[in-house]
N, C-alpha and C positions, 0 to 999 in steps of 0.2 A: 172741538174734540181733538186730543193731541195725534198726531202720525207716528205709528205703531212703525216699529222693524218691519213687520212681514208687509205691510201696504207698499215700505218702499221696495221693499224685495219684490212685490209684484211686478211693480212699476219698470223696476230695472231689470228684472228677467234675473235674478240671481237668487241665489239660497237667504233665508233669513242669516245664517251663521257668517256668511260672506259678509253682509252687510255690516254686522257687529264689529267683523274685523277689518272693513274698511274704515269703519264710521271712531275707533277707539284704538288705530294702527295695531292690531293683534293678529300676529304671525302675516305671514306673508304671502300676499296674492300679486299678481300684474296688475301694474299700474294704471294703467288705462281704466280695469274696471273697476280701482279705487279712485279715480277720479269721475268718473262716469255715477257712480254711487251716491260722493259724496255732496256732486251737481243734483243729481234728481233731489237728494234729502234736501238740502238748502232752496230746492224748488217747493217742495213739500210745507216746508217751513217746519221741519223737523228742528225737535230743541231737544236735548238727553236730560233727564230728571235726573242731574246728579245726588241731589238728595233723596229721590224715592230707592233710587238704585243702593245709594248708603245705606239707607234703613232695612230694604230688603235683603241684602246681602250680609250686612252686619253679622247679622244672627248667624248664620253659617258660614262666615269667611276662612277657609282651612286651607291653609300651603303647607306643602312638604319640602324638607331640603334634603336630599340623599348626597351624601361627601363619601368619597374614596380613598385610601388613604388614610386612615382618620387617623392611624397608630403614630404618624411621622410630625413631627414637631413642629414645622411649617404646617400644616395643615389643622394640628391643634390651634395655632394662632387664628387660621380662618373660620372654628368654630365659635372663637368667641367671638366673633364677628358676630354670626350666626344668634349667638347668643343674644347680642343686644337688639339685632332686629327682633329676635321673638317679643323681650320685654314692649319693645315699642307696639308692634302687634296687637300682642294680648291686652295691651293698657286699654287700646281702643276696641276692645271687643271678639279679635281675632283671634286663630290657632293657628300657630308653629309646632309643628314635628317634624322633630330633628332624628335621620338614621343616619344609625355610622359603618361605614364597611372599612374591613383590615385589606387591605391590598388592593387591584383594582379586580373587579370583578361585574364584566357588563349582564351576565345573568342574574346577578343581586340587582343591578340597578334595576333591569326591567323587572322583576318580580315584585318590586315593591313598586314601582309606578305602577301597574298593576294593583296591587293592594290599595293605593290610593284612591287609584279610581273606583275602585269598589265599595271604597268611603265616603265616592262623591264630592272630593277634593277639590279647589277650586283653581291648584296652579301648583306648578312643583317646579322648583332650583334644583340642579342637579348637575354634579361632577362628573364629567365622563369621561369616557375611555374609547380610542379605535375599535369600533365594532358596530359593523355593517348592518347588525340586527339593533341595537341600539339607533344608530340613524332613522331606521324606518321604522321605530317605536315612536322616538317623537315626533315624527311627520304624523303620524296616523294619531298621536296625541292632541297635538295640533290643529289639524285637518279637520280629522271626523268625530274626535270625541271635546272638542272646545276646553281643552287644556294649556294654555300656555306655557312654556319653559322657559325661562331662563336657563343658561349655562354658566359655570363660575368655575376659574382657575385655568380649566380646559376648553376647549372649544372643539366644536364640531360643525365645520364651517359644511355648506348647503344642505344643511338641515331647514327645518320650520321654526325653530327655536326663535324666539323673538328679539334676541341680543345676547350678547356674552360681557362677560364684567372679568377680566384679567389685565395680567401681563400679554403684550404683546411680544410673543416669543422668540419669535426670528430677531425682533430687532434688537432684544436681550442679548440674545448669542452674537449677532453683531458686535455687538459694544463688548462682549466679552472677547472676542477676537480683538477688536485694538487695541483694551486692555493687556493683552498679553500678550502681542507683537513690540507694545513699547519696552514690555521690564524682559523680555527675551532678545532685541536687536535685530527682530526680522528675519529671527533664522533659528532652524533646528528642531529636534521633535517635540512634538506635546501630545501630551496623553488625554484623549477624551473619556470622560468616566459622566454616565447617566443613569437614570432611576430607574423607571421601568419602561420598555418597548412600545407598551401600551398607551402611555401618557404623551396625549396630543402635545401637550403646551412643552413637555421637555424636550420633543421630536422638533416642537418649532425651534427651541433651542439649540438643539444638532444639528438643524439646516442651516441657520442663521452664522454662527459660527464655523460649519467647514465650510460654506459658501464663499464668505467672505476673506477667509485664509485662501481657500486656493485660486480667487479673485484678485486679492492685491499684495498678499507676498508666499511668490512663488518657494522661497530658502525657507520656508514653516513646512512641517511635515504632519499632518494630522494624524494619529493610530489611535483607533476604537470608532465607533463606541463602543465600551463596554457597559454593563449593568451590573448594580448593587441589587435590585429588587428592594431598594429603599434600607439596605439593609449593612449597617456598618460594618458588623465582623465581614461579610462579604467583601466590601471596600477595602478592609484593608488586604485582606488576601490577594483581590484583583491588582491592588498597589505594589504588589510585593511580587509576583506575578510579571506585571509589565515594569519594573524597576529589575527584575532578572531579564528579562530578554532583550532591554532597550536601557542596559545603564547609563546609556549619556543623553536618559531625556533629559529637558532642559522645562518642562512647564507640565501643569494639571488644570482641565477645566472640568469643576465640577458642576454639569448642568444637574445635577438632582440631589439629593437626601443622600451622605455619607463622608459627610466631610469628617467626621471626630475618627473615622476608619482608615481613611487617607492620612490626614496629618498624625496620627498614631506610628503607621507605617518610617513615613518619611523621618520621623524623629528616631525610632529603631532603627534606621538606615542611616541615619545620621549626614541627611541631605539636604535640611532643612536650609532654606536661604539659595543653595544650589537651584534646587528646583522650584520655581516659582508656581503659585497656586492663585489659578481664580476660581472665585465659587458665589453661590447662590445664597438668598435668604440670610438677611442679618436679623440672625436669633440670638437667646443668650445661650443657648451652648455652642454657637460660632462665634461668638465673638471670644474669646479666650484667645483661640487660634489666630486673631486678627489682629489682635492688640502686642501679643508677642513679636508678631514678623512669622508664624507658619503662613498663613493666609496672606496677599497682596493686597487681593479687593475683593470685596462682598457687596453683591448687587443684588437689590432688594426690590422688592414688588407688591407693599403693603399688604398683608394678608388679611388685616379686618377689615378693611372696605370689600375684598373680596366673599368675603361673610355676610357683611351688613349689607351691602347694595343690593345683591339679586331678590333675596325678601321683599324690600322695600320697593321694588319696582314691581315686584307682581303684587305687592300690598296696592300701590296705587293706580294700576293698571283697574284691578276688582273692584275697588272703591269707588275710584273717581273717572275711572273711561279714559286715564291718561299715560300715554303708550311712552316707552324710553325715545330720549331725544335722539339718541345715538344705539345703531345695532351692533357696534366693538367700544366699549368703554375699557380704555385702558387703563390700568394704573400708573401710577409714577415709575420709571425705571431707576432707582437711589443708588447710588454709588459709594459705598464707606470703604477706607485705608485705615490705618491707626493711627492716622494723623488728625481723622473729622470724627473719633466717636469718644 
């Protein structure tokens, strides 16, 4: 007779649900009693029926993906991401639903994890945003109602979330600081221009970046950050704004959504080439700017792996019992000039 979850959950004095997420790496408990677990089962001569599991689950495999943002161009790119994970999904019998939220908003996110679970969902991908009630949704997602999360784009570091699929953002903003210490001479001011407050992954951007300025060259002067709210006519005003009060900036780093609002400005100021610009995401409505000489460098972060990968890892987490290799999967950090596009 095969060995059942609950016999070894006896055995090891722990919750059946523990055992699940020791035995299929799902969310995250201490290790000791994932090792302790994992000994009794292999005592047991426990074996996981990945095909019974297949077959039973088949029939009702349902993940949600909730994105923030959705209005912003880079973020369109991560839907279709998104997109082909569904196809792949559904080819094998599963459901993808896909919400989209305009701006970030973490009472939409929980409302509909919420909805989902009410649908009895099997796992939900999910974009988020700083907020401390968010945090302790997904733990309690997690934890007590055996929901898995994935996170994508942003991250929400000690949570229960079972891995994040992005950019690694600090070290983004890093590399956008050397960048812009070499075409500026290691001196002078630069204006910091971000998206919105809320956005974990552009926050990691803004630390990464003034970090490393006021770390290794002292003669850089960082001012902002300021916020677009992803919103260009905003950006250019904010441009026009700190090109009034600081006319002898010398550099723009755009960590988020407004680059066509900046480089608008700077060309009505007719500063272009003066003021040197690093920015985010090579889109094709950034690249115009890039290929002229508005834009230096554009540092990119693949957006449909950001799409496609978090589906696909809770698709085969529910499937096949098989947990991410890595709990920070990063993307590539790409570097384009008009010189490599």
């Amino acid at each position: 007779m095969a060995v059942t979850l609950q016999e070894i959950a006896e055995r090891a004095g722990v919750s059946r649900g523990t055992v699940d997420r020791a035995l299929n790496n799902r969310g995250r408990i201490r290790p000791e009693v994932a090792e302790n677990v994992r000994k009794i089962a292999k005592e047991m001569g426990y074996h996981a029926n990945i095909a019974g599991r297949a077959m039973s689950i088949k029939k009702n495999l349902n993940i949600g993906v909730i994105v923030q943002s959705a209005e912003t161009p880079f973020i369109q790119e991560v839907i279709l991401g998104i997109g082909q994970a569904k196809k792949k999904v559904e080819s094998l019998g599963g459901t993808v639903e896909i919400f989209q939220i305009t701006g970030m908003d973490a009472a939409q996110v929980i409302g509909i994890m919420e909805e989902l679970r009410a649908k009895q969902f099997n796992a939900i991908a999910l974009m988020p945003s700083e907020d401390q009630l968010l945090r302790r949704t997904i733990d309690t997602f997690v934890e007590e109602y055996n929901i898995p999360v994935v996170t994508f784009n942003a991250d929400l570091e000690e949570t229960k979330r079972i891995c994040f699929v992005g950019q690694d953002g600090v070290k983004s903003g890093r590399a956008a600081a050397g960048l812009m210490a070499e075409i500026v001479n290691e001196s002078g001011k630069i204006c910091l221009i971000s998206g919105n407050e809320n956005n974990h992954s552009l926050n990691g951007r803004v630390k990464g970046f003034t970090d490393e300025i006021r770390k290794r060259f002292p003669d850089m002067e960082v001012i902002g950050p300021r916020y677009t709210y992803d919103d260009n006519w905003v950006a250019e005003r904010l441009m026009e704004d700190m090109l009034k009060e600081h006319p002898d900036i010398k550099g723009v780093y755009l960590a988020g959504h407004g680059v066509q609002g900046v480089c608008q400005c700077l060309e009505k100021k007719q500063v272009v080439g003066r003021v040197k610009v690093v920015a985010n995401d090579i889109l094709k409505d950034n690249m115009p700017y890039l290929k002229r000489g508005d834009i230096n460098f554009l540092i990119g972060q693949d957006p449909q792996s950001q799409g496609l990968e978090p589906t696909m890892i809770l698709h085969r987490l529910l499937l096949e019992g098989k947990g991410p290799k890595k709990e920070l999967q990063y993307t590539e950090i790409e570097i384009k000039t008009r010189y490599n596009v």
